[in-house]
C-alpha positions in Angstrom: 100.5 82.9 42.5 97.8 85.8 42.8 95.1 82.8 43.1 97.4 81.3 46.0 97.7 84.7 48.1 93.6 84.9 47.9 93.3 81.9 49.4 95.8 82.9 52.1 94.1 85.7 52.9 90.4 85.1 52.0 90.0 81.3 51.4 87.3 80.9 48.7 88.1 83.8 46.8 90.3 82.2 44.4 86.9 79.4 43.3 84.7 82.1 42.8 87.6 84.0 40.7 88.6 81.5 38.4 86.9 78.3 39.7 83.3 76.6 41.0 81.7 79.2 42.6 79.6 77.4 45.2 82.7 76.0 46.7 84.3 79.6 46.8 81.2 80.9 48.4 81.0 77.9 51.1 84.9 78.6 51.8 84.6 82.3 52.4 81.2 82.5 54.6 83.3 79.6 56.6 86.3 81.6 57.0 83.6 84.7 57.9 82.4 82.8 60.2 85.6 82.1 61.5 86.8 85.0 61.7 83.3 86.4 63.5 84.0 84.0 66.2 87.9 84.6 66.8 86.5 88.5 67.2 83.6 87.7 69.8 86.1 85.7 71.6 88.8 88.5 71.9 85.7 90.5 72.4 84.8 88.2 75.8 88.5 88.4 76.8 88.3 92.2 77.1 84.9 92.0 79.2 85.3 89.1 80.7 88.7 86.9 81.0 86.7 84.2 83.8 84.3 83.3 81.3 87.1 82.8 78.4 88.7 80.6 81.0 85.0 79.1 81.7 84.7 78.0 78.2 88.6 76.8 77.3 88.2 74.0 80.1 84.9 73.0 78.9 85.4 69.2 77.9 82.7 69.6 75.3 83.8 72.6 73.5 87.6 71.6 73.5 86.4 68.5 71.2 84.3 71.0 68.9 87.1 72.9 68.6 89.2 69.9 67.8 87.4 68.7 65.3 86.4 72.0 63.8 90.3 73.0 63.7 91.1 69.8 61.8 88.5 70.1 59.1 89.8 73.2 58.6 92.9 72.0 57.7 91.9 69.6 55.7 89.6 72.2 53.4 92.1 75.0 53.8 94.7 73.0 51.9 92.3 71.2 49.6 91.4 74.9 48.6 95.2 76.1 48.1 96.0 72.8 45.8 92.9 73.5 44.1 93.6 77.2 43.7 96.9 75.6 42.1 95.1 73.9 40.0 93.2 76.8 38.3 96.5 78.2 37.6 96.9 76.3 35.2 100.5 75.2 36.0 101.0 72.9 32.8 101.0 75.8 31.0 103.8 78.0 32.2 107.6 77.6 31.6 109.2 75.0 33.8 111.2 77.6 36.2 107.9 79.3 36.9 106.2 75.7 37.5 108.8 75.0 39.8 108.2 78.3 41.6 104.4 78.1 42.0 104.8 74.6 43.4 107.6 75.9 46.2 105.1 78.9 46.5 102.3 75.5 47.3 104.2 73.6 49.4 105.5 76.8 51.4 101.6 78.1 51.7 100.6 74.5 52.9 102.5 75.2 56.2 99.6 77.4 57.2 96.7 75.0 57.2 99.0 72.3 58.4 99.6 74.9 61.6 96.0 74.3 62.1 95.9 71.2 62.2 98.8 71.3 64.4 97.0 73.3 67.1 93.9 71.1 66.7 96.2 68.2 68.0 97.2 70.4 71.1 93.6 70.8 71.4 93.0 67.2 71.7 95.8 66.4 73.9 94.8 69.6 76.1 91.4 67.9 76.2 92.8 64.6 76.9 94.6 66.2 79.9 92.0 67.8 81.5 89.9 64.4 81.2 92.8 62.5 82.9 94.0 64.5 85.1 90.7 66.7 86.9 88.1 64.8 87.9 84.1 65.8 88.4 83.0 67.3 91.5 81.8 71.0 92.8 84.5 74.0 93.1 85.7 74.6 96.8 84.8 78.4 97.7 87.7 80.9 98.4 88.5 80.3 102.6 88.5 83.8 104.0 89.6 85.3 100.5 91.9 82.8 99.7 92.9 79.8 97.7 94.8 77.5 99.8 96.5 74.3 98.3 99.0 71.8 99.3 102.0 70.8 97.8 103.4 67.0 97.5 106.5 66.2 96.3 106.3 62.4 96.7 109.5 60.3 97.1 108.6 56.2 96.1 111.9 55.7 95.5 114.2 52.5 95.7 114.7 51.6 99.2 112.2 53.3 100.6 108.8 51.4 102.4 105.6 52.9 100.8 105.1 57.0 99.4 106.2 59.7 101.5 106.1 63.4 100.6 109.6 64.7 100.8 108.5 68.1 100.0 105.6 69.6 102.0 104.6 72.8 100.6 101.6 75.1 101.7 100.3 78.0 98.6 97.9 80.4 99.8 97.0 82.8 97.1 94.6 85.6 97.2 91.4 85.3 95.4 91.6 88.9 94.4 95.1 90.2 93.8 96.8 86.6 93.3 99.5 87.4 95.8 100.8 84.2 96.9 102.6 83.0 99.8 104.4 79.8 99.8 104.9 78.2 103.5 107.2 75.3 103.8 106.7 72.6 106.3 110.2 70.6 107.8 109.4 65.9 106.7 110.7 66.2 110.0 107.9 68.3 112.6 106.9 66.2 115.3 104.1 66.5 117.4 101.3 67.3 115.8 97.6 68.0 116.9 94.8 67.9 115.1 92.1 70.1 114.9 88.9 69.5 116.9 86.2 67.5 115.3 88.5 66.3 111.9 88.6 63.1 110.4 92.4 62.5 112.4 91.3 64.1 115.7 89.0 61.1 116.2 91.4 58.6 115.1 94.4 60.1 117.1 92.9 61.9 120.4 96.4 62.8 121.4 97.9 63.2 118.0 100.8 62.3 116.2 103.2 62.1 119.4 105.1 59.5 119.4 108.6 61.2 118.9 111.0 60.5 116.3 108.9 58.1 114.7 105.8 60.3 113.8 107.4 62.8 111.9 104.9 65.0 109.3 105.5 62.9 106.0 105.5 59.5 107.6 101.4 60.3 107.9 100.6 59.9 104.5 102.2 56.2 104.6 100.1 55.6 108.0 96.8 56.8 106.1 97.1 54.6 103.5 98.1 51.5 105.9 94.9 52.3 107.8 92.7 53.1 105.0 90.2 51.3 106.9 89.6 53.4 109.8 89.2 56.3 107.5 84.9 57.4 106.6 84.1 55.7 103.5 84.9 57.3 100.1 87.9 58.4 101.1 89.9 58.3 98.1 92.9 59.2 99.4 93.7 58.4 103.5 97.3 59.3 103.3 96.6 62.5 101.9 93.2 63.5 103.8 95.7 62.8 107.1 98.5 65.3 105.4 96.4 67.5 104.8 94.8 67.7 108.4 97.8 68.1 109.9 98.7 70.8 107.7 95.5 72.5 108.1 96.0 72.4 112.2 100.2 73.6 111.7 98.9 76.7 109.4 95.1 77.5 111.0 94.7 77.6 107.1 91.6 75.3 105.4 93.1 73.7 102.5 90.4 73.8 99.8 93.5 71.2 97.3 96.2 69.4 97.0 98.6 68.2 94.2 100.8 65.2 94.3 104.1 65.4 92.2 106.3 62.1 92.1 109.4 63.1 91.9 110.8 60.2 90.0 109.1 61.7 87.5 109.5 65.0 87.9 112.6 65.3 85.4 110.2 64.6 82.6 108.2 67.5 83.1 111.1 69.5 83.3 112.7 68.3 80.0 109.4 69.1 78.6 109.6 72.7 79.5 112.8 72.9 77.9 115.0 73.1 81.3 115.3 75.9 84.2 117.3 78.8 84.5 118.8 78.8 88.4 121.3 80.4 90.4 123.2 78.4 92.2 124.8 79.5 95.7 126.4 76.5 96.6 128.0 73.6 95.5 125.6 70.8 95.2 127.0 67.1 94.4 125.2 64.5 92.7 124.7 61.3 94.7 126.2 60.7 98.1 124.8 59.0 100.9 125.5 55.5 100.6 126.1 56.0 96.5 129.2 57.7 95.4 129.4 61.1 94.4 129.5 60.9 90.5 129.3 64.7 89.7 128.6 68.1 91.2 126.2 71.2 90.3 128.5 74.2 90.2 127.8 77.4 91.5 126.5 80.2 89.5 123.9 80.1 86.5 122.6 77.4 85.4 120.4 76.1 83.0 119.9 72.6 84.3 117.9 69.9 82.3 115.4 67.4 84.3 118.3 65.2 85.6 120.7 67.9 87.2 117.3 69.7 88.2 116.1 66.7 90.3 119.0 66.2 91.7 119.4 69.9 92.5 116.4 69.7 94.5 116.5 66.3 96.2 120.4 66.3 97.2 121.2 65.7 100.8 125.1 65.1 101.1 126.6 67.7 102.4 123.5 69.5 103.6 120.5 69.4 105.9 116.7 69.0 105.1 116.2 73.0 105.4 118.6 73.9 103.0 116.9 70.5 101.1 113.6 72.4 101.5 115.0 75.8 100.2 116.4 73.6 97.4 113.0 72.6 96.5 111.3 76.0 96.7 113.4 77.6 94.3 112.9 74.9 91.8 109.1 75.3 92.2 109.9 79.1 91.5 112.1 78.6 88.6 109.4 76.3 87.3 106.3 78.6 87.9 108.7 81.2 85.6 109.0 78.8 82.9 105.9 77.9 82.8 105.1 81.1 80.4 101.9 81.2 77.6 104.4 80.8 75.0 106.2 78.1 76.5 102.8 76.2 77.0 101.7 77.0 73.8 104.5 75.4 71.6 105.4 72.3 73.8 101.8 71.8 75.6 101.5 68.1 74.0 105.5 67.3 75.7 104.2 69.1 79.2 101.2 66.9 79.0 102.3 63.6 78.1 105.4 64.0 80.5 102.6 64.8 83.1 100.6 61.6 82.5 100.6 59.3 86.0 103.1 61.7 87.2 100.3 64.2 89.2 97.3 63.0 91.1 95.0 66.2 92.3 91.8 66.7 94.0 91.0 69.7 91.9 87.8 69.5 89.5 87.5 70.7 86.5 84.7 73.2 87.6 87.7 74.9 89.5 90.1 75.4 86.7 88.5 78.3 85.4 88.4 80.7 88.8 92.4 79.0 90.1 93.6 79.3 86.4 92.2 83.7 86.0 94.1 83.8 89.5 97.3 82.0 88.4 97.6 84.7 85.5 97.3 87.1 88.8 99.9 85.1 90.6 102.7 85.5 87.7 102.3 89.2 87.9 103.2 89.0 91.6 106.2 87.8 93.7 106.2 85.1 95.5 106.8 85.4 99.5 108.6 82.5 101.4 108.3 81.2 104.8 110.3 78.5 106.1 109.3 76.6 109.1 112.7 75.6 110.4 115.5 76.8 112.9 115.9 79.3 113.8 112.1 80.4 113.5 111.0 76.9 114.9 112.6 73.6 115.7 110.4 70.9 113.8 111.1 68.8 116.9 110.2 71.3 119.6 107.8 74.1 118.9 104.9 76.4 119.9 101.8 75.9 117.5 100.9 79.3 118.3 104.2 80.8 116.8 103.6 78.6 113.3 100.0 80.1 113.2 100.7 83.7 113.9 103.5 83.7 111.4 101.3 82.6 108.4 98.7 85.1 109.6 101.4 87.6 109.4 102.6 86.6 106.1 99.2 86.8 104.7 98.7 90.2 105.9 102.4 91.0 105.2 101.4 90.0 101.2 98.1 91.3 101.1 99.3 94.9 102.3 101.8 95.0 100.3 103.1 97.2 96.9 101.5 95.8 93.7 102.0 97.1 89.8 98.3 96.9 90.0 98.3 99.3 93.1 95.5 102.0 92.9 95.1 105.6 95.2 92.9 103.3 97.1 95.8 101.9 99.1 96.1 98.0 100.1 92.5 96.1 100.9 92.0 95.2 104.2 93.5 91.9 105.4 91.5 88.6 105.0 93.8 86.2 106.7 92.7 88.0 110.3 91.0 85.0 111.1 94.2 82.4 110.6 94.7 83.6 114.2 95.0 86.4 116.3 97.6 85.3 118.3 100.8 87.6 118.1 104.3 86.4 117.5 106.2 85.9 120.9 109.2 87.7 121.9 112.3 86.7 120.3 111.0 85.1 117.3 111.3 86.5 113.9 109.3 85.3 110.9 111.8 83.8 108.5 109.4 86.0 105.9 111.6 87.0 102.4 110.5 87.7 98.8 111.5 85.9 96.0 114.4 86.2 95.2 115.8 87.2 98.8 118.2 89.2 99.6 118.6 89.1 104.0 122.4 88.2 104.8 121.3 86.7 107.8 119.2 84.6 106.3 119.6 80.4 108.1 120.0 77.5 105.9 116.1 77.1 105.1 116.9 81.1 103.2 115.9 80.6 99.6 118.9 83.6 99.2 121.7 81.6 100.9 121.0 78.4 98.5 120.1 80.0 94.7 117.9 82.3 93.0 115.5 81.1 90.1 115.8 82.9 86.8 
């Protein structure tokens, strides 16, 4: 048993003790070296968390490390069977043999953790292969990190891919204080920004009433893909985006498509979300009977009863819809904790596999993945774009714009657990626009999770909290 706790704690030891000594001494300057590394890399972390983030989404080294976790597996419990071995086991009473061989099996648990996270490893490896493609990093816009947010609906029934939830996160560079904007399907008349790829296709914009509403572009990009520059991977998206870039005065530097279809998977994977729900939601409806209902109050609601939370419409309009929609997002961005990613990382990726498409390189993960540890020290502020701030059908450019450079600043300026003597940092988003709000409209501007009474039904308050 004493050779077996050596090799626990200082594999090797046990071979030069009782066994072939070159062996032991291989084992131990291994685990040294080991052990050297795991210490630089804390090390690094403490000086530098970027360039620990730099090296974990490194293709090349995530296979190294692979590979090196899985030989160590192998020779870590090749070392403990062996350190069994020079025990001598044949020689000891039967109720001790039987002990030192639980004490074996129990010990082997170790090295087979090892190999275990050399597996998550791979399939972290896989994901970033799949998933991010090559390409330079976009630069920070004005301090900022600006990327759109699809939720695709390609559903039964419906003619081509249109994103039923349109959301907008800008995120500062420096703090990681986010603000999440959400755009009504339903905003007509749009104009597009001098000189982009949709200005010269649509000179007057997307007018026509009724049927050019904001998610119906995305389906009109792809059925026109070839009046788009070539290369253009993605026409219906490159059009979303445009528009959303003119509605915010925001440049979008990327954009993530989620199909909701699948979204339940990922959910499931996470092991379900923990939301409070402010008003009955039923399950089905419109044109499908009603088979069930989401009760009010907490919930802990699995991928089904999740999705259905979010995409309901019986009973209630697109804004609470939207509101809906944001506080899934929250409730996922809380799940979404290190130890949940650490334990069920190979479920999150393979339920993710086909599910997202995203412009977003690899080069980029390192910088937007050191702010998104920012982000979930920070709360989250909401702005909806629907009545009665704006009416998608009938509103002044000018009043979107000024409200999402007001939100900005509004985020930027305000309290942080990080907050020095120095006071807030001057505002970056200045340059959204410098048009003020008119008279008689108020910024529908809360923070997660909301508390205004007089809140509309877009309020993320009036719907459900996350967590």
């Amino acid at each position: 048993m004493t050779l077996l706790l050596l090799t626990l704690v200082l594999p090797g030891t046990a071979q030069l003790v009782a066994g072939r000594r070159a062996v032991g001494r291989l084992a131990l300057r291994v685990w040294l070296g080991v052990l050297a590394v795991l210490a630089l890399g804390g090390l690094l972390a403490l000086v530098s968390r970027p360039a620990v983030l730099w090296l974990l989404t490194r293709g090349w080294l995530l296979l190294l490390a692979q590979v090196v976790l899985v030989l160590l597996a192998v020779g870590w419990a090749a070392l403990f069977v062996d350190a069994w071995r020079l025990g001598r086991p044949d020689r000891l009473p039967m109720g001790d043999r039987r002990g030192l061989l639980g004490g074996l099996v129990v010990l082997l648990l170790v090295p087979g953790l090892v190999g275990w996270t050399g597996v998550g490893v791979g399939q972290a490896r896989g994901a970033l292969t799949s998933l991010f493609g090559t390409g330079e990093a976009a630069a920070a816009a004005h301090g900022r990190y600006n990327v759109l947010l699809l939720g695709g609906d390609s559903g039964k029934g419906r003619t081509g891919l249109r994103p039923d939830s349109i959301q907008l996160a800008s995120v500062d560079a420096a703090t990681g204080r986010s603000v999440l904007f959400g755009f009504s399907r339903e905003t007509e008349d749009i104009r597009f920004r001098p000189g982009s790829t949709m200005a010269r296709l649509m000179p007057e914009g997307w007018t026509c009433g009724d049927d050019c509403l904001l998610n119906g572009l995305y389906t009109w990009g792809r059925d026109h893909a070839e009046l788009f520059p070539p290369g253009t991977k993605d026409p219906g998206l490159l059009a979303t985006k445009e528009a959303v870039e003119s509605l915010s005065g925001l440049d979008v530097q990327y954009s993530v498509m989620v199909d909701l279809r699948g979204f339940a998977s990922i959910i499931n994977a996470v092991g379900g979300l923990d939301v409070t729900v402010q008003r009955r939601t039923p399950i089905g409806g419109n044109g499908a009977p009603v088979s069930g209902y989401i009760e009010k109050g907490e919930q802990h609601l699995d991928g089904y009863h999740a999705l259905w939370y979010a995409r309901s419409r019986y009973g209630s309009t697109n804004y609470e819809r939207m509101a809906r929609q944001r506080c899934v997002t929250s409730a996922l961005v809380k799940e979404l904790n290190p130890q949940t990613l650490l334990l069920k990382f190979g479920s999150i990726a393979q339920s993710t596999t086909g599910l997202i498409t995203t412009d977003i390189p690899q080069d980029a993960l390192a910088d937007l993945a050191d702010v998104a540890v920012k982000t979930k020290q920070e709360k989250i502020t909401s702005v909806n774009f629907v009545p009665p701030l704006i009416k998608p059908w009938d509103y002044d450019p000018e009043v979107v714009r000024s409200t999402v450079a007001k939100a900005i600043a509004r985020s930027e300026a305000g309290p942080s657990p990080k907050a020095t003597a120095a006071g807030p940092r001057p505002s970056a988003a200045a340059s959204a626009t410098s048009s003020p709000t008119p008279t008689g409209s108020t910024p529908a501007v809360m923070e997660r999770p909301g508390t205004d009474p007089d809140a509309d039904t877009g309020d993320l308050a009036s719907v459900c909290s996350a967590g």
